[in-house]
N, C-alpha and C positions, 0 to 999 in steps of 0.2 A: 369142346373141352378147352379152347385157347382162349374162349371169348370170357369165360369168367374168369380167372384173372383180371382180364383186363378192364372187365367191370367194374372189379372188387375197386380196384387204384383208382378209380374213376370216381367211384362212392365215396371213398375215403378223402381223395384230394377238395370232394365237394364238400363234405363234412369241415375239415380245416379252414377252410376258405371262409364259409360259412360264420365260422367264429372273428372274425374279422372286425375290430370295431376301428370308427375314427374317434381319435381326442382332441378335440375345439380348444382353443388356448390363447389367450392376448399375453404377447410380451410390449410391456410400452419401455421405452427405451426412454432413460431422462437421464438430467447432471443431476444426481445425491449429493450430501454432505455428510462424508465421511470422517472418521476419527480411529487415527492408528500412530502408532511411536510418536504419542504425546501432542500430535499433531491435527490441524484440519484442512479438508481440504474437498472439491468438489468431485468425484469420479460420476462416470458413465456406467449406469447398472439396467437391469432388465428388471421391474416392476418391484424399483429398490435395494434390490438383495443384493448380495458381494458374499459368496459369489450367485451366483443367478438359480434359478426353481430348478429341483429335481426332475425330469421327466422318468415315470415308471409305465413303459408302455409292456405289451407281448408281441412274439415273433408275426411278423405280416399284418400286425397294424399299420394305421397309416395317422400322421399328425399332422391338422389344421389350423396351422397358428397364421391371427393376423399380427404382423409387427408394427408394433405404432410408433416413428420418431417424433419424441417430444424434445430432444435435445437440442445442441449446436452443430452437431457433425454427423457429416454422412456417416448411415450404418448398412453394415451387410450382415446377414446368419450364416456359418456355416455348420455344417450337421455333419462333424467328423466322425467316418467309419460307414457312414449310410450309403450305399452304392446309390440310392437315387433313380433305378431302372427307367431308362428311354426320358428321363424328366429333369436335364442340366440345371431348368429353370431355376428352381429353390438349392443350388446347392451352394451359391453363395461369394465365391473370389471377388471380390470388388475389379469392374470393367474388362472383364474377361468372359463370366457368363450371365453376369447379370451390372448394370449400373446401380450403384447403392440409392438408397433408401433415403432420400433428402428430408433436414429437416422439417416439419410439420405435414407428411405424408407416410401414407400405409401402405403394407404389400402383405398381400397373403399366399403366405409359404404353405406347401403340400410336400410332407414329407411322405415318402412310402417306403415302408420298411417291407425286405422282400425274405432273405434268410439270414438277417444279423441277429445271434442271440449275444448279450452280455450286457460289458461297460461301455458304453462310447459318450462322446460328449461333445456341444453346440460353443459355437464361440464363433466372436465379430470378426470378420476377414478383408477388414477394414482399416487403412494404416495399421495403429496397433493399438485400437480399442479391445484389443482381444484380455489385453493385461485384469480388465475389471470384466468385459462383458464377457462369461462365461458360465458354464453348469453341466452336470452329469446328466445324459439319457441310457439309462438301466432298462436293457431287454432281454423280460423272462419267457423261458420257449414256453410254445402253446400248450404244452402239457403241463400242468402242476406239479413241481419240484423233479420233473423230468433231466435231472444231472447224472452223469457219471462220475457220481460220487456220492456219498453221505451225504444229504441236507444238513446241513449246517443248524447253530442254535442259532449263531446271530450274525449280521451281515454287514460289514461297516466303513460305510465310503468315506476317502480320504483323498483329499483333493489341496494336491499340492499346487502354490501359487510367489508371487513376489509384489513385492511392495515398492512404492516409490514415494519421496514426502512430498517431491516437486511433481508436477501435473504432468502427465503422459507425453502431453505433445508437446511441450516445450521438449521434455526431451527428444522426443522425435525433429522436431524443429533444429534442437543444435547440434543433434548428429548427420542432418542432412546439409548444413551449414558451412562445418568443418570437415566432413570428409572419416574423420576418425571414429573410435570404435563410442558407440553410447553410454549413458553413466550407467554404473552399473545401482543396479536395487538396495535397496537400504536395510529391507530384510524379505526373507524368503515365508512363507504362510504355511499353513495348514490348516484346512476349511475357513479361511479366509482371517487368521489368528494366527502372530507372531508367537514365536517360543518365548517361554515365561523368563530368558535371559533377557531380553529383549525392553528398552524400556517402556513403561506403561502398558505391560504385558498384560490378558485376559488371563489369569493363570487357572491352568484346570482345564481349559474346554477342551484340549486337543491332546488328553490323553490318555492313552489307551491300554487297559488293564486285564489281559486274559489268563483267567484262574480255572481249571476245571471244563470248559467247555469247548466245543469245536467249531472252530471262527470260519468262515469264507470272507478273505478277505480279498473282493471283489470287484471294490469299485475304488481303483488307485487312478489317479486321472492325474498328468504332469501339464501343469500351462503355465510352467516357465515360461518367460521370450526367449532369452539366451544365455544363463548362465550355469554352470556345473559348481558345485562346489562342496569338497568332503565336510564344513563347518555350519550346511548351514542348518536352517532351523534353530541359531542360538546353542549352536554349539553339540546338540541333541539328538541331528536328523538320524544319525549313522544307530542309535540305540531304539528308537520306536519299534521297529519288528526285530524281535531278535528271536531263534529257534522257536518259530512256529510253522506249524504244517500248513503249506500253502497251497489249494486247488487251483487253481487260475481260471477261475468259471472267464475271466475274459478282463486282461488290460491292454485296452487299443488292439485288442485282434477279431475279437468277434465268431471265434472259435475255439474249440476244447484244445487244450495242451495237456501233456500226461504227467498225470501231478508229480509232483517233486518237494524238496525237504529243502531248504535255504537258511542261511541266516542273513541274507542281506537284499533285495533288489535296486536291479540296476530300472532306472524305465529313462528314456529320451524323451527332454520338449518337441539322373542317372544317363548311358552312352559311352565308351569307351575306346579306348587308345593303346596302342601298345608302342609305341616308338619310343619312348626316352622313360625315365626314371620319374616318378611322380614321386616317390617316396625319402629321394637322398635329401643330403642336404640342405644342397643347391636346386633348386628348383627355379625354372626357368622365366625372368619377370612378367613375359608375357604372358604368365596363366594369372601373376597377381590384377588386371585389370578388368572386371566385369565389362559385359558387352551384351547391354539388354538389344533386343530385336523384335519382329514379330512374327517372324517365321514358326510353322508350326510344325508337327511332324504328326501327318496322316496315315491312320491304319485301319485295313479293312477287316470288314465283319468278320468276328473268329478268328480272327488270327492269333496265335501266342507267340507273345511277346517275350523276349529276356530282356531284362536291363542288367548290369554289371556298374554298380557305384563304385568310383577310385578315387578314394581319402587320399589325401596330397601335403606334405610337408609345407605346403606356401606358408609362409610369416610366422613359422615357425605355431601355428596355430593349434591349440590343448584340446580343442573340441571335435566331441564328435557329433557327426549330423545328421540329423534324424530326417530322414524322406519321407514325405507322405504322398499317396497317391491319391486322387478324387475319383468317385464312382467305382472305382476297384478294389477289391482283396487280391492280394498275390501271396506265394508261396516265397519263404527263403529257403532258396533251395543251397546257398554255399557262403561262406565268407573267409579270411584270412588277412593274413598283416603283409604287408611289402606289395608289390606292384602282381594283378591279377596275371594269368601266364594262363592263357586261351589255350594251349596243348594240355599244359600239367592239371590245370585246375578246376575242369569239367568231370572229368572220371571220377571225382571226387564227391560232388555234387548229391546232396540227401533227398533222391527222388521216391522214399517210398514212403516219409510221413515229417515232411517238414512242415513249420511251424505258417499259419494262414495268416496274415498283417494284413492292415494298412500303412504303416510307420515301421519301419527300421530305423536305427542305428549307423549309421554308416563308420567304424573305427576310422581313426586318423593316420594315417600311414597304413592304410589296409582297405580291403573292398569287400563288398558286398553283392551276390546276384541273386533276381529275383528273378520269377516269373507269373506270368498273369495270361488269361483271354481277353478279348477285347471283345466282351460279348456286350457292351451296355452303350447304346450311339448317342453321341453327343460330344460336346468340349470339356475336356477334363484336365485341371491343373496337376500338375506333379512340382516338387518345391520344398526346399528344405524348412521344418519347422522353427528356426530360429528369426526372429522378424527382421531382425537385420540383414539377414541372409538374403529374405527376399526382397529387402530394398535394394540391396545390390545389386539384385539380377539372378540371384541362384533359384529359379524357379521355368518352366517351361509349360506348352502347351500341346497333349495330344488331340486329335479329333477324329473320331472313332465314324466311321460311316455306314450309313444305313444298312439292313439287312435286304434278303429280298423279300419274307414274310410281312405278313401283317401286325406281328409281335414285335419283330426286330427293327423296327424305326423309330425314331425320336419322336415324341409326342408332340402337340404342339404349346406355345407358350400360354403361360394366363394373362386374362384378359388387361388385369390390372398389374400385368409389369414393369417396372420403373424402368422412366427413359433417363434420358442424359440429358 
């Protein structure tokens, strides 16, 4: 009587599995000659486009892209939100788990998608090519229209971005020069289209008109580098969604949230202390001074993890920071404003259906705690999404060690993985 059951699950995970396809895929990587706010100028795009092909894969596929550099600069892919099971290789940080992708050379990436269904999205993790090299990967679960919720009529991805007239890496170049903060964007995008206040505006492509019908809107993708700002879009950004019923089949989480009614979203481009004030005024100069290193911080199989992120008043800074993790989904299990308080602010803590990320938010003057397993072995970056951030140093390294099964090891590298 125990054995069918166990059959049944048996049959059925073989049936899933079963459906499984791969998708074959060249990105060739080149300098284009683009034209935005009246201007021209050369970017870095993926087989032209600005911003780069949509990938529409389903849950437990797996994608075989070769990447071809035709450019002048090292490139890397990373495949945000994809845990990557036991397979670092293809997931992308430049000289961390993989050496980029040199001029006039290929590398073929093997993505394996394991239980991400929604929005996630691919981009270069390379200096800050990420500004042009980017694009949405939309995964629909293995059943057909299998949501909790209404199938929608129509489903319409928007993909927030920023502009610059001057070429990328000059500014990369004089912000690593002078020490100070980088120029900021000339204007902010929306599928790869300034606001029609904007001059030399595409007027019309980027706006969106719902009368009568019931929208998922789905695929919100933010690749800002680093800026927040209530004006932009031409003045506009804050009016595009207003009082629409919003499902959140998935921005940057990769799991269901329980719908909700908004008029506005917020969406973002860890270790802890308790001794002094992070949050007054005065904040003490020695946390103003990044201090890259290479130390890493090792953890064994299975273990769970908390982290506790603590936003800090340094230089008096407006932003908040969005942490990502590589190879993992975590739970936000807590967050609040002023300095975390390890007695008071665990009892609190939403362990019975908090929200599944890869990217938080971290408030400025306030913290965030998360928690995660360390079921996936390999090196895995954690690192704030804004690119100056990680030039400075605000990024780290976990590395996740073997199991003792046959499942739970890292796998080994491909064959044609780029050296240094």
């Amino acid at each position: 009587m125990r054995i069918l059951p166990f059959l049944a699950i048996f049959l059925l995970c073989g049936v899933i599995s079963s459906h499984a396809k791969t998708h074959h895929q060249t990105y060739v990587v080149s300098d284009t000659p683009y034209s935005r706010l009246c201007s021209n100028k050369s970017i870095l795009t993926v087989n032209g486009k600005f911003p780069g092909p949509t990938i529409r894969v389903t849950e437990g596929d797996t994608i075989a892209i070769v990447v071809v550099n035709r450019a002048k600069e090292n490139i890397t892919i990373h495949w945000h939100g994809v845990k990557q099971p036991r397979y670092p290789w293809s997931d992308g940080p430049e000289y961390i788990t993989q050496c980029p992708i040199r001029p006039g050379t290929n590398f073929s990436q093997k993505i394996v998608l394991s239980d991400e269904i929604g929005t996630m999205w691919w981009h270069a993790h390379s200096d800050w090519s990420r500004a042009t090299v980017h694009g949405a990967l939309i995964v629909y679960p293995r059943i057909k229209d299998d949501y909790p919720f209404p199938v929608p009529d129509e489903e319409v991805p928007i993909i927030i971005g920023e502009w610059w007239k001057s070429d990328i890496f000059a500014v990369l170049n004089e912000f690593l020069a002078d020490g100070g903060g980088p120029n900021a964007s000339d204007a902010y995008m929306l599928n790869g289209q300034p606001g029609d206040l904007y001059p030399c505006s595409n007027q019309g492509l980027c706006f969106f008109i719902f009368s009568g019908i019931y929208v998922l809107v789905s695929n919100i993708l933010n690749f800002i580098l680093w800026n927040y700002s209530e004006s932009a879009y031409g003045g506009q950004f804050s009016k595009i969604v207003s009082k629409i019923r919003l499902h959140f089949f998935n921005v940057f989480f990769m799991a269901y949230l329980k719908p909700f009614t908004t008029d506005y979203i917020a969406i973002s481009p860890g270790q802890t202390i308790d001794l002094f004030n992070y949050t007054a005024a005065a904040v003490p100069q020695d946390l103003w001074e990044p201090q890259n290193g290479t130390r890493v911080r090792m953890l064994d199989f299975n273990a769970t993890v908390e982290l506790v992120f603590q936003g800090t008043s340094t230089a008096r800074s407006p932003l908040d920071h969005p942490m990502h993790l590589h190879g993992h989904s975590f739970y936000v299990v807590g967050w609040g404003y002023g300095n975390f308080n390890s007695t008071r602010d665990p009892p609190n803590y939403n362990l019975i259906d908090p929200p599944l990320q890869n990217t938080i938010a971290v408030p400025r003057a306030g913290w965030t705690a998360i928690r995660f397993v360390a079921n996936n072995p390999g090196v895995w970056l954690m690192h704030c999404h804004f690119e100056r951030h990680i030039t400075w140093g605000m990024e780290m390294t976990f590395i996740t060690r073997n199991g003792k099964g046959p499942n739970d090891t890292m796998l080994p590298p491909p064959s044609d993985f780029p050296m240094c």
